[in-house]
N, C-alpha and C positions, 0 to 999 in steps of 0.2 A: 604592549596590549595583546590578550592574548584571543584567540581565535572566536566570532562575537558568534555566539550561537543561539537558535532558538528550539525550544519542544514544542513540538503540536502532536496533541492528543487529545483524545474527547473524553476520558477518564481520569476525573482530578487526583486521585490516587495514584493511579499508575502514571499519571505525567508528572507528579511528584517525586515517585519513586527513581524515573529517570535523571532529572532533576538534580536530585543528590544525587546518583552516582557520575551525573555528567560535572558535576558542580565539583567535585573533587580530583579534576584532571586537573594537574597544573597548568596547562594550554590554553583551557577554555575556559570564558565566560558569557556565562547564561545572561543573556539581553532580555529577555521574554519566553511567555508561556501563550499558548491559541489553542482552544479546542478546537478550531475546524476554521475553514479557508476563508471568511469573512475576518477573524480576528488577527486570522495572521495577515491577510492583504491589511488590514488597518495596521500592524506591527512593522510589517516593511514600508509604510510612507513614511512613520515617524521616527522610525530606528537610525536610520542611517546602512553603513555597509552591515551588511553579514557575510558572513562567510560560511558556515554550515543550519541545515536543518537537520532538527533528528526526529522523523515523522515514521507518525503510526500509518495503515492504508486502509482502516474501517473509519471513515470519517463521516459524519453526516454533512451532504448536503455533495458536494464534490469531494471524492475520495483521494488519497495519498497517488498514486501514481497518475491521476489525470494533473493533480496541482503540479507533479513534477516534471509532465508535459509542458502544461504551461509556464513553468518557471524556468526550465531549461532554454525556452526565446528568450525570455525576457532578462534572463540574470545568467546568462551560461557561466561565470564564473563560482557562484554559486553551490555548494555541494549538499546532497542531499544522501541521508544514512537512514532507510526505510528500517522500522521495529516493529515488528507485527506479532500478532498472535495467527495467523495461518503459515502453517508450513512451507519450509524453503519451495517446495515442487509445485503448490498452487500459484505464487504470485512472484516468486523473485524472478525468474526469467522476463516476465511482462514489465517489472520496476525495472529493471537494466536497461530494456527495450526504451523505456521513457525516457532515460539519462540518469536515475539513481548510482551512486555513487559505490553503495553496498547495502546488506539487506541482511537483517538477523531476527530470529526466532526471537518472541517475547520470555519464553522459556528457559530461554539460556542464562549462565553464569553472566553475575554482572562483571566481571573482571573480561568478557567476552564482548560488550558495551566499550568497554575503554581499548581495549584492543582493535575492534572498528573504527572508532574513534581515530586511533591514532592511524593506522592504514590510513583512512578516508583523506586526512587534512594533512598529508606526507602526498596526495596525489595518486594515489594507488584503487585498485577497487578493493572491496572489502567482498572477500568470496568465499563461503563456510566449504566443505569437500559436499554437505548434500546439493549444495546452490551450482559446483561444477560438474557433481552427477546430473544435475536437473538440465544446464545448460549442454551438455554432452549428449543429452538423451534427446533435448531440444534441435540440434545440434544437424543432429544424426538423423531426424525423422520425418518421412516426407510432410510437407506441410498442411495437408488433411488427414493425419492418419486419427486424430483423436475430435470427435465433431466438438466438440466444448473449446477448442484451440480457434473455431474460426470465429467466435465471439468476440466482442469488443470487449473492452476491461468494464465499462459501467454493466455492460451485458452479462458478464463472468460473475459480477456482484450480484446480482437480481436473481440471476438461475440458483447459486447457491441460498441466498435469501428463500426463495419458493422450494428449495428443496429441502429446506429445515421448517417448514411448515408454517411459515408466516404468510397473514390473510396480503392480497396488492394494497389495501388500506393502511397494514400495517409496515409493507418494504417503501411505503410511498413517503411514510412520516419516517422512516429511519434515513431515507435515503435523501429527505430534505424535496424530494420532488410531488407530480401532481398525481394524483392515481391513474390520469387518462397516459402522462407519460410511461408509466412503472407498465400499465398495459399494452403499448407502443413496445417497450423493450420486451415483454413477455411474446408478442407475436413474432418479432423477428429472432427471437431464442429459438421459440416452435420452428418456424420455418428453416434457417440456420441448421438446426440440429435434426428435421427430416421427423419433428412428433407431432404429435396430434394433443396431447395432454398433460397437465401438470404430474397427473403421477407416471408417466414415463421420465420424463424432467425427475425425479425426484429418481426414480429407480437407475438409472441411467446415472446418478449426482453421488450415489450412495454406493454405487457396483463400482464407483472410478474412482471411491476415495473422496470426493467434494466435498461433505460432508458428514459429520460422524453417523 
């Protein structure tokens, strides 16, 4: 039986795309498909064991590294292989921090997918050279030198969200939550980070790289 694995992602295409390239390792077998943390808690009662996830971390509703919070209580055996589209230096230190397993650019080679892959379920971390410059730099730094660092991970999400120019109405339907909450994490951004406004939030989000 070979390794039972699941994709979660919230883009049918590209969780397709993983999909086959996951589905062509001789190791593994693909159990299921969940676009976001509702479908895959209903995959994990009826599944039985798994053994790996291969999850995206822009999810609506509860994002990829808080599910991997929560799944590392609850299933520490478990291995989880974050794929993202934001760069190794925005989120892979924070997924390791959760218990992710390893953590790869959606960008890369797919032969670079099966290569984590097989790191990850050998017991190893799956660590790209930008992911141990980032962890190095992490590493090394005192722990307020960068104010976007003392953010929570749903917080890290929302600042970036408001600094790419989406209305709180509109981070509040992406993000699966209430508009009064999306304003809740936007006031503790402000204070957290020492601003008084969304366009410092943005200028501040844009000057460090956050967003393009």
């Amino acid at each position: 039986m070979g390794v039972r694995t699941i994709v979660v992602d919230d883009h049918a295409i590209v969780r397709r795309g993983i999909v086959q390239i996951v589905s062509e390792h001789p190791d593994v077998e693909i159990i299921g498909e969940a676009a976001d943390y509702g479908e895959l808690r209903a995959l994990l009662r009826t599944a039985g064991d798994v053994d790996l996830l291969v999850m995206d971390v822009g999810l609506p509703g509860k994002n990829g590294i808080d599910i991997v919070k929560i799944l590392r209580d609850e299933m520490p055996r478990l291995k989880v292989l974050i794929v993202s589209m934001y760069p190794e230096d925005q989120y892979a230190v924070r997924a390791f921090r959760a218990g992710a397993a390893g953590y790869l650019n959606k960008a890369s080679a797919p032969e670079k997918l099966v290569e984590a892959i097989n790191q990850v379920i050998a017991g190893r971390k799956y660590v790209t050279p930008e992911i141990a410059q980032a962890l190095i730099e992490n590493l090394h730094a005192p722990q307020d030198s960068e104010p976007h660092e003392k953010l929570s991970d749903r917080e890290f999400q929302t600042l970036k969200l408001i600094a790419s120019g989406k209305r709180l109405s509109d981070i509040a339907e992406e993000l699966a939550l209430s508009p009064k909450t999306v304003s809740v994490y936007r006031a503790r951004i402000l204070e957290k980070m020492a601003m008084s406004n969304n366009a410092e939030l943005t200028h501040y989000a844009i000057k460090n790289g956050l967003v393009e």
